[in-house]
C-alpha positions in Angstrom: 13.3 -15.2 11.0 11.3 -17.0 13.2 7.3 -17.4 12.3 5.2 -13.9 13.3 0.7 -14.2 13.7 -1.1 -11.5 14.1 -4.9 -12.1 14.6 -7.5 -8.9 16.1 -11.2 -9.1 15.9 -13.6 -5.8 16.8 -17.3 -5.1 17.3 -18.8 -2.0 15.5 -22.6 -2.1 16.6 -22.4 -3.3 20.1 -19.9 -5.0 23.4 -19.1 -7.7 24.3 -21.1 -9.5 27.6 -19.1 -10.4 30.4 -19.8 -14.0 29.5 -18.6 -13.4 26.0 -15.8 -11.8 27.0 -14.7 -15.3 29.5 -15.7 -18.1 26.5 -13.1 -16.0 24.5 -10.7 -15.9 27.3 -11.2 -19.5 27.4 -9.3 -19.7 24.0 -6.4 -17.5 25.2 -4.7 -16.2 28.3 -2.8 -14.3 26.5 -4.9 -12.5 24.3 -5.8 -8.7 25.0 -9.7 -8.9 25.5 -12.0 -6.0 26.0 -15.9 -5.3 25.3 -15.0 -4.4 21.9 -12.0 -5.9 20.5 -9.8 -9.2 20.7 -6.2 -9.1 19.7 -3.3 -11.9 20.4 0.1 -11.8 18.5 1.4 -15.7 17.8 5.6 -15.9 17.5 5.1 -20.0 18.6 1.9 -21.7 19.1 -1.1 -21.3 16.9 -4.6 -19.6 17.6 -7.1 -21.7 18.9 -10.4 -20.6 17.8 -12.2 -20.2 14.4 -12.0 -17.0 13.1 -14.9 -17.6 10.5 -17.2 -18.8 13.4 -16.0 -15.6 15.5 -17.2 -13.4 12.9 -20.8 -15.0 12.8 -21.0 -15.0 16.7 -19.5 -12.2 18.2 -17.7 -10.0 15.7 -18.1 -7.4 12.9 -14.6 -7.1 11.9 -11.2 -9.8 11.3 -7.3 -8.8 10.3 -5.0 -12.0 9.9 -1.6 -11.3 8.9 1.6 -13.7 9.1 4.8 -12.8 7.9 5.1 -15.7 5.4 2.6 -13.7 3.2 -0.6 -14.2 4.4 -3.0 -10.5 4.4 -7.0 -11.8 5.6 -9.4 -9.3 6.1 -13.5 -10.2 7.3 -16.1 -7.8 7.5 -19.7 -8.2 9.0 -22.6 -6.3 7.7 -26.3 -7.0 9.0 -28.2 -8.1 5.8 -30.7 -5.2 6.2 -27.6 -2.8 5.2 -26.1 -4.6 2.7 -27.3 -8.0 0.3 -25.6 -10.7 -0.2 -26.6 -10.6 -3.8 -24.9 -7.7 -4.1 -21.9 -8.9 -2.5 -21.5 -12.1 -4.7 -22.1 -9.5 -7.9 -18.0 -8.9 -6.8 -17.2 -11.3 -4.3 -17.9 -15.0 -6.0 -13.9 -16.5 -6.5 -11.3 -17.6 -3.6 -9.8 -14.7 -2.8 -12.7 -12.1 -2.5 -16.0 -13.8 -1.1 -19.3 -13.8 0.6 -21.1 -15.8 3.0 -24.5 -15.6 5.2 -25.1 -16.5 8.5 -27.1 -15.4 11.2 -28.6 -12.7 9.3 -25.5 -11.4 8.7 -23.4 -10.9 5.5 -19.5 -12.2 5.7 -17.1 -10.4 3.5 -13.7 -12.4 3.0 -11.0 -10.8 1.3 -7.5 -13.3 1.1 -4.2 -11.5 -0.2 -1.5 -14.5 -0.7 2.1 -13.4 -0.9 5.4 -15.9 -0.7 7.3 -12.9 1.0 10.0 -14.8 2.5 9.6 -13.8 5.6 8.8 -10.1 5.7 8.5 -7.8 8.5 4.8 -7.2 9.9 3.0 -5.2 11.8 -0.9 -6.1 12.6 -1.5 -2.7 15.0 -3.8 -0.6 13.2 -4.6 -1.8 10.4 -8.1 -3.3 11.5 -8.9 -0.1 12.7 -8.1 1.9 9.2 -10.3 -0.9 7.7 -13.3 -0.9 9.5 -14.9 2.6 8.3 -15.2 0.5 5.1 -18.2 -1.1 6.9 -20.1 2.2 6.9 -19.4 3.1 3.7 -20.6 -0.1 2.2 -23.7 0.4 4.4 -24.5 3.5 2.7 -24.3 2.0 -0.8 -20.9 2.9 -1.6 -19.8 -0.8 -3.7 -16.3 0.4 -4.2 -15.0 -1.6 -1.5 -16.2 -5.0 -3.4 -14.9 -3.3 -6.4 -11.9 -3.5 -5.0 -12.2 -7.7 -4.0 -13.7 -8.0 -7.5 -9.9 -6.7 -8.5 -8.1 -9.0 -6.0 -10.1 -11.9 -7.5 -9.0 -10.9 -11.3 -5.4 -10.6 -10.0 -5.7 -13.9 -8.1 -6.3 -15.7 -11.1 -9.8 -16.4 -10.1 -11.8 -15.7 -12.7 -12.2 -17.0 -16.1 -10.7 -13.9 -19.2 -14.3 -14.2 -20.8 -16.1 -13.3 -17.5 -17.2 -10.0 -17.3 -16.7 -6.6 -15.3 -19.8 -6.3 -12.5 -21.1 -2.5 -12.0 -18.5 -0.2 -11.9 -18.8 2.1 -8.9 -18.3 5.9 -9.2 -14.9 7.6 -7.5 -13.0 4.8 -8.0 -10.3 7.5 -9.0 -10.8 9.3 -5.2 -10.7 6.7 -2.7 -11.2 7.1 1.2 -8.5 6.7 3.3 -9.9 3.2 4.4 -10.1 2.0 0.8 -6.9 3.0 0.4 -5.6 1.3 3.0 -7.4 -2.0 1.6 -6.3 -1.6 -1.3 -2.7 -2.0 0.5 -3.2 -4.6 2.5 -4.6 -6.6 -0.2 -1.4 -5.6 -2.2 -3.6 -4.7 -5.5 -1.8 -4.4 -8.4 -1.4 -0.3 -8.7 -1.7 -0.8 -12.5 -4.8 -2.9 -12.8 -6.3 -0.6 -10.1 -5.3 3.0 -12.3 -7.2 1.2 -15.7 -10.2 0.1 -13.2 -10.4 3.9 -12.0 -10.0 5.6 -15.9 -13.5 4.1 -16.9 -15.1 4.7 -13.4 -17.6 7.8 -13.5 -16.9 10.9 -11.5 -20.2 11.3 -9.0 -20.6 14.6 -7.0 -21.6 14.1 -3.9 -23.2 16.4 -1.1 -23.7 16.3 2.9 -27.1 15.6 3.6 -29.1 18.6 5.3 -31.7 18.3 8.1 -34.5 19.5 6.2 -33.7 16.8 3.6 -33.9 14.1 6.0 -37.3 15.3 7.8 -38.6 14.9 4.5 -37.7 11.4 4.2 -38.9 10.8 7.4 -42.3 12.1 6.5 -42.4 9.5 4.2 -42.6 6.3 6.0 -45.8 4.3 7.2 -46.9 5.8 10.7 -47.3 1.9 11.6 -43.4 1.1 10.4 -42.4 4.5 11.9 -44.3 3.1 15.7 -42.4 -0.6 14.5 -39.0 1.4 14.8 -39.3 3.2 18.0 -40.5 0.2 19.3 -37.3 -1.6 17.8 -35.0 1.1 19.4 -36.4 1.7 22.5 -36.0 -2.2 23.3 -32.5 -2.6 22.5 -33.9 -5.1 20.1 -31.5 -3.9 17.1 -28.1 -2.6 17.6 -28.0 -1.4 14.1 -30.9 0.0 13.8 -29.8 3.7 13.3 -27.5 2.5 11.0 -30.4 0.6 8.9 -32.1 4.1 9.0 -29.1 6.1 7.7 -28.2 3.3 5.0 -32.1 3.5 3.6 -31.9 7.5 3.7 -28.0 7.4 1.7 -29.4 4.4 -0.9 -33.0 6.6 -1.3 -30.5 9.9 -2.0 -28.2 7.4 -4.4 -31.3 6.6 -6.1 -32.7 9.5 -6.9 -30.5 10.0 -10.1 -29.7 8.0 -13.4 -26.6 5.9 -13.0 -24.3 6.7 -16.0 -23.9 3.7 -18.2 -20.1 2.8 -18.4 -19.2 -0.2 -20.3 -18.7 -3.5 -18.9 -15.1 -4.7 -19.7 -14.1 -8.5 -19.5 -11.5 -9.8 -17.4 -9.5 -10.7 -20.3 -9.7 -7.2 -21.6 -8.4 -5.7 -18.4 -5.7 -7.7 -17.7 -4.2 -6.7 -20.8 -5.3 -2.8 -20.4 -3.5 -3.1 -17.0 -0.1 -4.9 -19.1 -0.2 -2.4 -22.1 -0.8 0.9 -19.2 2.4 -0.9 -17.2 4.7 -1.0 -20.1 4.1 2.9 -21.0 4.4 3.4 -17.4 7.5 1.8 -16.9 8.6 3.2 -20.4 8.1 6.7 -19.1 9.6 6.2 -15.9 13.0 4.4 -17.5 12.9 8.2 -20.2 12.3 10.3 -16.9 15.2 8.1 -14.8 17.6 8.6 -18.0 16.5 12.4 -18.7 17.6 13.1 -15.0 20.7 11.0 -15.2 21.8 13.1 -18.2 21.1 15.9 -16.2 23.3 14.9 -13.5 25.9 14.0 -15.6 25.8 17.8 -17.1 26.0 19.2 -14.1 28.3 17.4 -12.6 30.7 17.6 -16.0 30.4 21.5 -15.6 31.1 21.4 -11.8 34.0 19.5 -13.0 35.4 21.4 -15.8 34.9 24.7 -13.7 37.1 23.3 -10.9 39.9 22.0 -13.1 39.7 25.4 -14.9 40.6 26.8 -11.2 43.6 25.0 -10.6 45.1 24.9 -14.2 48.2 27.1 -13.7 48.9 25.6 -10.1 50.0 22.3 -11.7 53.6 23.1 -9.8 51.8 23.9 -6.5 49.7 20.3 -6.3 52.9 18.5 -7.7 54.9 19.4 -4.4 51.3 18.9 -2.0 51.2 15.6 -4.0 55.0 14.7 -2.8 54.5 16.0 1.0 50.7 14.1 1.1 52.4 10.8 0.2 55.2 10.9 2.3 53.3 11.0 5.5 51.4 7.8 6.7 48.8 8.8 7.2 45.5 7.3 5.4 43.6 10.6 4.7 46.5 12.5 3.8 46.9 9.3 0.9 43.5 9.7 0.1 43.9 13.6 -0.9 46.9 13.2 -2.6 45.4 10.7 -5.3 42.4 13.4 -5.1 45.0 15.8 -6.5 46.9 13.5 -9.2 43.6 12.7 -10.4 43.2 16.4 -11.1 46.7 16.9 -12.4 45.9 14.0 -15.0 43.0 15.8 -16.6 44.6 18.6 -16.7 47.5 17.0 -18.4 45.2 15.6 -21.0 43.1 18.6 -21.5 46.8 20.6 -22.3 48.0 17.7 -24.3 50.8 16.8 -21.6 49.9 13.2 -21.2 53.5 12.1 -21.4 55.1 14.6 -18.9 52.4 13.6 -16.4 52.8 10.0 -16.8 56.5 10.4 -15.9 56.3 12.2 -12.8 53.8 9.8 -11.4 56.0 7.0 -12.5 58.8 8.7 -10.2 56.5 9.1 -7.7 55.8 5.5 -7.5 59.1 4.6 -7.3 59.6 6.9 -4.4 56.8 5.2 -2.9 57.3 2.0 -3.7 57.0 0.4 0.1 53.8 1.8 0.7 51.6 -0.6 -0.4 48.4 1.3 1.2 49.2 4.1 -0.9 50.4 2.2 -4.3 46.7 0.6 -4.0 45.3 3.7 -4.0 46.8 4.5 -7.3 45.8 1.4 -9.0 41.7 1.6 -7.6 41.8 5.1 -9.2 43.4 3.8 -12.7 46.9 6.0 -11.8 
């Protein structure tokens, strides 16, 4: 299989210039460019830019994927909506990490897989990723839970180091963590002992009445600051800073339930020990439903040979006319009905008198080698 890149980049909090959009051209002629979004597919060649330096110029949002193994996913928050200390609370080892640049905050999450060559396909998935950004700007840490796991399964971290905050819901993901949590190809077992210690949170819409309060609240000379912000197109994510302080005030307002911090040592084996029961309870289920099968298919059986016990005559003389033909099927349904006559013999105790018929029969048949075979696959 020849070698298969996928790289696509998208804004969330503004577009593209016209002379951003031609210094990116400049790097491909290929490449599908529009105010929001680059995307180029690679079969030959290689990309020419750099997606880290992308990401700190132009971008909010990165998906690599090669069909060697290779799953990379960036994320750009502003640093107003999300610190980078707690970012590197999750994200501190090769596979999960965080970087700062131009007053932004860099997620990098790196899924390494030797597939062999496996089939890919990079439409999409940035787009099923990026609500992730929103949700991390409104406080919800699961999605650096979730690198913190990919760092732990990576090998990145030392047994003795221990388990950052755990974030509530881990056991009710969003559809975009979901979808990270498969494109980083976490283990489903280290995730399900991650999510049986994570607190259940309830959580409601916010009303209108509840945010005029808040609003209330701030400084008249902050409050004049932001209108001034966002009526000169100064800040792009301004409204977004303003819903991500209103979420983390509401987040705040209530005692975090204390949930103890596990070492990575103590996971790993959790997430061993909950595999084997797992695949323990799976192998009882797979032989449970096997035996099933068998019963049901032993009755089927028994029922059907009750039904032609009598008519032994009858399929003795279809058995002669079937093989005296040429034809393939017609072969094919007269072993059918020899394999019936010989469990009928043996359930009557005439094992001998059936044995001697066939053996007539395959003298009679003798130059039909298509047909002798037949016999012999089906032990006759």
């Amino acid at each position: 299989m020849s070698e298969y890149q996928y790289y696509e980049f998208q804004t969330a909090d503004r577009r593209l210039s016209e002379k951003e959009m031609q210094d990116l051209r400049s790097y491909s002629t290929r490449a599908v460019i529009t105010p929001a979004s680059f995307c180029n597919e690679y079969s030959f060649g290689d990309f020419k830019g750099n997606p880290s330096a992308w990401m700190e110029k132009y971008f909010d949002g990165f998906v690599y994927l090669a069909n060697w193994g290779t799953h990379e996913f960036q994320l750009a928050l502003p640093a107003k909506l999300l610190s980078a200390e707690t970012a590197r609370l999750y994200c501190s080892g090769d596979a999960a990490s965080v970087r700062e640049k131009s007053g932004k905050v860099i997620l990098t999450f790196l899924s390494e897989e030797e597939s062999g060559g496996e089939w890919v396909e990079g439409g999409g998935v940035l787009s099923s990723l990026l609500p992730l950004r929103k949700e991390l700007a409104q406080g919800d840490l699961r999605g650096l839970y979730v690198g913190w796991l990919l760092n732990v399964q990576a090998g990145g971290l030392e047994e003795e180091d221990a388990e950052p905050p755990l974030p509530p819901n881990l056991g009710g993901l969003s559809g975009s963590l979901s979808d990270l949590v498969d494109f980083l190809r976490i283990d489903p077992d280290l995730l399900a002992v991650a999510t049986e210690a994570s607190p259940r949170k309830q959580t409601r819409p916010a009303q209108p009445a509840e945010i005029a309060v808040w609003v209330a609240q701030i400084p008249v000379r902050e409050k004049d600051d932001l209108l001034v912000r966002l009526m000169a197109g100064e800040d792009d994510a301004l409204g977004a800073e303003l819903r991500s302080r209103f979420d983390r005030s509401r987040a705040d307002s209530g005692p975090a339930p204390e949930v103890p911090r596990r070492t990575v040592g103590q996971l790993l084996a959790a997430a061993e020990a909950f595999r084997s029961k797992r695949q323990h309870a799976e192998a009882h289920r797979a032989a449970e439903q096997k035996a099933r099968q068998e019963h049901l298919a032993a009755t089927a059986r028994q029922k059907h040979l009750d039904a032609l016990t009598g008519r032994e005559s009858e399929l003795w003389t279809q058995v002669d006319q079937l093989a005296a033909t040429k034809l393939p099927k017609s072969y094919d349904l007269a072993v059918q009905h020899l394999v019936d006559l010989r469990d009928i013999a043996a359930r009557k105790g005439e094992e001998a008198d059936f044995s001697r018929r066939l053996a007539i029969l395959r003298e009679v048949q003798s130059r039909k080698p298509s047909f002798i075979g037949r016999l012999r696959d089906k032990g006759l």
